[in-house]
Structure formats: C-alpha cells, structure tokens
C-alpha positions as CSV (number, residue, x, y, z in Angstrom):
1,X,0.0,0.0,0.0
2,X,3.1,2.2,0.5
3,X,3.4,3.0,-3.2
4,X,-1.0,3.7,-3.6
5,X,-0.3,6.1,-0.5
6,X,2.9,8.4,-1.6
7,X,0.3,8.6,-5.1
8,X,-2.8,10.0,-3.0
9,X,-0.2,12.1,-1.2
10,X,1.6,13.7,-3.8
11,X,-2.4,14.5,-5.5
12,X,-2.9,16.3,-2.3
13,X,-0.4,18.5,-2.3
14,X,-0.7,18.9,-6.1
15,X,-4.2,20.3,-5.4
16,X,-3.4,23.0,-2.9
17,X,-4.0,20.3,0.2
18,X,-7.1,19.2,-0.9
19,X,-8.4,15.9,-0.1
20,X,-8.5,13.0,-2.7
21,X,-12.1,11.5,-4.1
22,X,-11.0,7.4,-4.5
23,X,-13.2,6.4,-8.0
24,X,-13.4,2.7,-7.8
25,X,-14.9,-0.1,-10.3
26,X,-15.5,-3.6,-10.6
27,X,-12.7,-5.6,-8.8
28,X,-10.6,-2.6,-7.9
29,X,-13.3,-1.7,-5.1
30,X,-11.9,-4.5,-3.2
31,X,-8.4,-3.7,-3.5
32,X,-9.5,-0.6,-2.3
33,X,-11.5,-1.8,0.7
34,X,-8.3,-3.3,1.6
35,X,-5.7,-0.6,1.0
36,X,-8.5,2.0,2.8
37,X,-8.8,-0.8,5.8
38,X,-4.9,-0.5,6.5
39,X,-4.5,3.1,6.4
40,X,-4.7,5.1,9.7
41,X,-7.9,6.8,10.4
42,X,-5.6,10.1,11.3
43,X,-4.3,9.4,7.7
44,X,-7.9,9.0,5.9
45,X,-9.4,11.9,7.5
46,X,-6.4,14.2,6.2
47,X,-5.9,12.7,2.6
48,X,-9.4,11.4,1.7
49,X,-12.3,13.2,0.4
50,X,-14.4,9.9,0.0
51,X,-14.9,6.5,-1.9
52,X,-17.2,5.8,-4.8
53,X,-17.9,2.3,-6.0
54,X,-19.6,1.3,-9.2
55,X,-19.9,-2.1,-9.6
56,X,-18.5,-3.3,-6.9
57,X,-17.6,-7.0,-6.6
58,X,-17.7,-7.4,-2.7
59,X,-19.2,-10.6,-2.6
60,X,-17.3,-12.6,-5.6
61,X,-19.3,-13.2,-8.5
62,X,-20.7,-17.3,-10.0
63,X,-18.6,-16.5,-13.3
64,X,-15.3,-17.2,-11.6
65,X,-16.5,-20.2,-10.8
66,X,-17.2,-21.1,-14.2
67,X,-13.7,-20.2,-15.2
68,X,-11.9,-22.4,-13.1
69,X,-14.0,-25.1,-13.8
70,X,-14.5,-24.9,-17.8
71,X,-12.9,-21.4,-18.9
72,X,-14.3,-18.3,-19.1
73,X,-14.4,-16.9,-22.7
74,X,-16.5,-13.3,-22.1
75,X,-18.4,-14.5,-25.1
76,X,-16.0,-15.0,-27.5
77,X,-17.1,-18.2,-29.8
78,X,-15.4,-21.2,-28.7
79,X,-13.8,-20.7,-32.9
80,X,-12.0,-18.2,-31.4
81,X,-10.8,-19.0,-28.2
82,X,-10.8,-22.2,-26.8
83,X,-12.4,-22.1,-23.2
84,X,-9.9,-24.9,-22.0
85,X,-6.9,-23.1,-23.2
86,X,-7.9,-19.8,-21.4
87,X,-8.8,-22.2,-18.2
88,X,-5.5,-23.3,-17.8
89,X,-4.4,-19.8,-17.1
90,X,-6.8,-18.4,-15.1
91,X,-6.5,-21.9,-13.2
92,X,-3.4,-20.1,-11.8
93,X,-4.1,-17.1,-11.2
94,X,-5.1,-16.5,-7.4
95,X,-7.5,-13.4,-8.2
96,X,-9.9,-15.5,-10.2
97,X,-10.5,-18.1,-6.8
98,X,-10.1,-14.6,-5.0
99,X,-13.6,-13.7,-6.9
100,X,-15.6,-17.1,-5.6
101,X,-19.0,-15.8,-4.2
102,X,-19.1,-16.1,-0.3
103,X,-21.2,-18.3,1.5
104,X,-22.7,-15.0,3.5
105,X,-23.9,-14.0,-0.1
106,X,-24.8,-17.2,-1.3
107,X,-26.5,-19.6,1.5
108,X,-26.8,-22.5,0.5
109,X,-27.3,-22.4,-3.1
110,X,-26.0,-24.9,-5.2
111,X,-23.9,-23.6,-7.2
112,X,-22.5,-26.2,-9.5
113,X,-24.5,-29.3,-10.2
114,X,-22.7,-32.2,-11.3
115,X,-22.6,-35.8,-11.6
116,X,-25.3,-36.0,-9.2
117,X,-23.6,-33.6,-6.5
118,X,-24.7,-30.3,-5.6
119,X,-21.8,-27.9,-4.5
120,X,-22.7,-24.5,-2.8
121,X,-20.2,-21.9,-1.5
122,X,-19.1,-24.2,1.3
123,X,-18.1,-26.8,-0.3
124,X,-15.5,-25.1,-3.0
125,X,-12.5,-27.3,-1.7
126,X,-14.4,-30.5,-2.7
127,X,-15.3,-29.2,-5.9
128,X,-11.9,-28.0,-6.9
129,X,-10.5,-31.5,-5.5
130,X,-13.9,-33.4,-7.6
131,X,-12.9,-31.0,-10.8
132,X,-9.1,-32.2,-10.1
133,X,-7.8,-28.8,-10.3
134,X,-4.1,-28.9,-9.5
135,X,-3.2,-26.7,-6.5
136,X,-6.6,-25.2,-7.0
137,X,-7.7,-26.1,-2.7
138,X,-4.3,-24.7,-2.4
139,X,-4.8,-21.4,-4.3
140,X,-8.4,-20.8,-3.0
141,X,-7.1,-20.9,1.0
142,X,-3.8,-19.0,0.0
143,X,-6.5,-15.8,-1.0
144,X,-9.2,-16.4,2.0
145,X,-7.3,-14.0,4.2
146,X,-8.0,-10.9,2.0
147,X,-11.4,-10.1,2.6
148,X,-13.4,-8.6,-0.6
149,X,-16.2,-6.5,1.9
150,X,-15.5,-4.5,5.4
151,X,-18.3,-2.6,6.3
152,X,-16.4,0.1,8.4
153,X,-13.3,1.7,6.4
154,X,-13.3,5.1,7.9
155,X,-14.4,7.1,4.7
156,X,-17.5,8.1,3.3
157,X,-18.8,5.8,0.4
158,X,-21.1,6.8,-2.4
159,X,-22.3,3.3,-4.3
160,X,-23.7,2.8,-7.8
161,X,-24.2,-0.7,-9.3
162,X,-26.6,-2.0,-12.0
163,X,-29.5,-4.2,-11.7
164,X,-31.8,-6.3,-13.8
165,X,-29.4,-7.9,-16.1
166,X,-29.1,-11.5,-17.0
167,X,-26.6,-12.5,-14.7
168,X,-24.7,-16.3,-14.4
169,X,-25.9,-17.6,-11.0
170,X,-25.2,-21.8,-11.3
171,X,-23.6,-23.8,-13.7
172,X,-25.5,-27.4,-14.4
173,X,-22.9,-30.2,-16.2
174,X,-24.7,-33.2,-18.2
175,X,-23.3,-36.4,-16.6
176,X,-19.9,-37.1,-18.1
177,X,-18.8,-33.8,-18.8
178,X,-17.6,-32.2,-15.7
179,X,-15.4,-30.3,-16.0
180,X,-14.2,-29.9,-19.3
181,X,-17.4,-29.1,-21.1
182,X,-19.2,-25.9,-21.0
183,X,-22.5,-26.2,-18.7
184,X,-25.3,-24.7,-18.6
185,X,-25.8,-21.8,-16.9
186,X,-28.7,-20.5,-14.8
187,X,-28.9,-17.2,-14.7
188,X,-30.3,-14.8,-11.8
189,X,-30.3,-10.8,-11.4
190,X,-27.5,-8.2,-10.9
191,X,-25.5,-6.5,-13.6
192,X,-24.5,-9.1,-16.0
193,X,-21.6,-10.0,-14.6
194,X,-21.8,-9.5,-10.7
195,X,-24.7,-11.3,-8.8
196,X,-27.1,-8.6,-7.4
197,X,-26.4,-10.1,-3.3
198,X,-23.1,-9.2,-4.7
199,X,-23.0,-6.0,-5.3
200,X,-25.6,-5.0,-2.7
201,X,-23.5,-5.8,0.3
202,X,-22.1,-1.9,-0.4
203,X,-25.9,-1.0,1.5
204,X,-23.7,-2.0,4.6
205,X,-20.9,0.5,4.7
206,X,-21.1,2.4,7.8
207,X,-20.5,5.7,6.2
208,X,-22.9,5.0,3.3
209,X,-24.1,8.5,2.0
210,X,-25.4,7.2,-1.6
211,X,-26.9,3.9,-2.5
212,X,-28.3,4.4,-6.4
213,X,-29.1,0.7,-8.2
214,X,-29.9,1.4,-12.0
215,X,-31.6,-0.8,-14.7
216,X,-32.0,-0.1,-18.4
217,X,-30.0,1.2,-20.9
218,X,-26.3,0.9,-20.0
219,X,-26.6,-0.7,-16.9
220,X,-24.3,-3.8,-17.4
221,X,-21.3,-4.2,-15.3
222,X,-19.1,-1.7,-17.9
223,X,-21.6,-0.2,-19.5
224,X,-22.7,1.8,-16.3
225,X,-19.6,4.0,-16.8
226,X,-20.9,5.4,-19.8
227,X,-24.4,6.7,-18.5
228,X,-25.5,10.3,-18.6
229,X,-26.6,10.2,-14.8
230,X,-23.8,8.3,-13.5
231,X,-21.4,10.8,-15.0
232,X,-23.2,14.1,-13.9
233,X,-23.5,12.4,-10.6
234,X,-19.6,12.0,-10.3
235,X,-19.0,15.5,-11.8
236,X,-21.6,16.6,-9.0
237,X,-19.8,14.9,-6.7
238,X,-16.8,16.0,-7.4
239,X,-17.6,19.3,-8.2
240,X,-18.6,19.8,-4.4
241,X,-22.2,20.3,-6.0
242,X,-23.6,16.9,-4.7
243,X,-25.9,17.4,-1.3
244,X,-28.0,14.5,1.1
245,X,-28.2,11.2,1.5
246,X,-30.4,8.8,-0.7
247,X,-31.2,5.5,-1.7
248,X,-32.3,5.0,-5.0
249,X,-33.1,2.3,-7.2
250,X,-34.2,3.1,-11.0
C-alpha cells in the first residue's frame, strides 16, 4: 500500500491540500477496501475526500467459478478462443478463486451441479478437489485471508451498481462432462456479470451516503460507466455540488 499512498499524497499536495475522491470499479473496489482498511484513520481523514464504487464486486461473483472449472471466454465463440486453453491460465491465477461468491452472499445455493452432487459456497474445496484442479484447494485458501467486503473503512462511500441484467448464478454439467465441457448456466439478477447479493452488500458501509441501483440502458457491469446520470453524478460529486443522502433504485 506504500506506493498507492505516496500517489494520494503527492495529489494532495498537487491540489493545494485538498483531499482526494478514491473512483473505484469492478474488482478494484476490493483492493481498495483493503488498502483503505490498513490506512490510519488520522491518515484517511487528512488525505481522503471519500470513496465511490460502481460495480463493486464485494461478494465474488458465479462467473469465476465457471472459469476455473470450464474457462471463461467473455463471449467470444469457442472458434475463437478455446475455453480450455484460457482455463489453464486463469487456473493459476489467485484473483480468479479470490472472486468465488461467499457463502454470507450465497446460502446454500448450489452452485455447480454435477454428476449427481450439488456444490454450494461451502463446499468449494471439494469441488476444486472433484474437478481435479491442481493446487486449486491450495490457491483458493492462499486468497481467504484478504477479505473482498469491510463494512467500516473510515471514509464516506457513495455506491452505484446495475440491476436487472441477465446474470450467471449456477452452472449445471450433463453427466460425463464435468469439468471440461461448457455447462449450462442458470442465470439470476444483478449486472451481467456481478450477482445482485453481490453488489448489494455496499448497503452495509457504515458511512454510506449514496446507495443508487440502475436498470436499463447501459446498466451492465461496464456499461454503467458510460451513462448520462452516472457521470453528472460523479462530476456533482466531485464538483462539491452533490448534497443529502439517498437510496435509489431506478
């Protein structure tokens, strides 16, 4: 974190001392829930304006399961790119197994269904070990020590995430192709890529001072970025213009 904090430093004092507005999106909202988590709260209060979050992934998201298990393509045709080739790489990457959905956002939800076993978000060392994913158990508890969501970081958070997208949720496998066929996926709500329990855990910030959930038009997980409203609202925000509290969901 030393080199994040000489940056927000040196922006300070490049701005006549003023403090710094942290813009965060997708998975760097969870870097910066843990950069912001071991910063001093004499350090925050002198350097840091506030946090804003668009699509925040706080609590994983179902498509990183589906990468580890069978690749994850982002919708390229299979021509293209071969899901098992990518797999192998992001088999080793410890960000992907970072991204698995929590079991305080999931439940008990299967999650993978496969050869007559149902696997939910407590059971992902038995999958990995049942998918035979080398050094995959391994990878998965090397990451579980980095938390993705702490409610109480010492800032004030403003939170915008999309909503009423077709989402991946579970993956079902026909018997005999787990893992190395594509399954089929079952799909729930949140922004296309991030499951909506997902993104909503940013309600729980203790300094929340804008919750806004958005549907439509150019409310998909990158998409959102590019919105007339999201944009004034930063510039707002920014500007110094932005006043109140609210909750909003449109």
């Amino acid at each position: 974190s030393s080199g994040i904090n000489a940056e927000y430093g040196e922006t300070y004092e490049l701005n006549d001392n003023t403090p710094v507005m942290i813009v965060a999106h997708s998975m760097g909202n969870p870097y910066m829930v843990n950069f912001l988590s071991l910063m001093e709260q004499k350090w925050k209060d002198k350097y840091i304006k506030g946090y804003v979050s668009f699509a925040g992934v706080f609590g994983g998201a179902s498509k990183a399961i589906r990468s580890i298990m069978s690749g994850e393509t982002e919708g390229l045709p299979e021509i293209i790119v071969d899901p098992l080739t990518m797999r192998e790489f992001e088999r080793t990457s410890p960000s992907v197994y970072w991204l698995f959905p929590t079991p305080n956002v999931m439940k008990d939800l299967p999650l993978v269904i496969a050869n007559g076993r149902n696997y939910t978000a407590s059971q992902y060392r038995q999958l990995l070990e049942d998918a035979k994913v080398d050094k995959g158990a391994e990878l998965y508890d090397y990451i579980q020590d980095v938390p993705l969501f702490l409610p109480d970081l010492g800032v004030d958070v403003y939170c915008m995430h999309g909503i009423n997208q077709t989402t991946p949720l579970q993956f079902r496998y026909k018997e005999g192709t787990f893992p190395d066929k594509y399954p089929t996926t079952i799909t729930g709500n949140g922004d296309g890529t991030v499951n909506l329990p997902s993104l909503q855990l940013c309600k729980q910030f203790k300094r929340l001072k804008h919750y806004q959930a958005v549907s439509g038009f150019l409310a998909t997980h990158l998409e959102i970025l590019q919105r007339d409203d999201v944009i004034e609202f930063l510039s707002d925000l920014l500007a110094g213009r932005f006043e109140g509290e609210q909750q909003l969901d449109i």
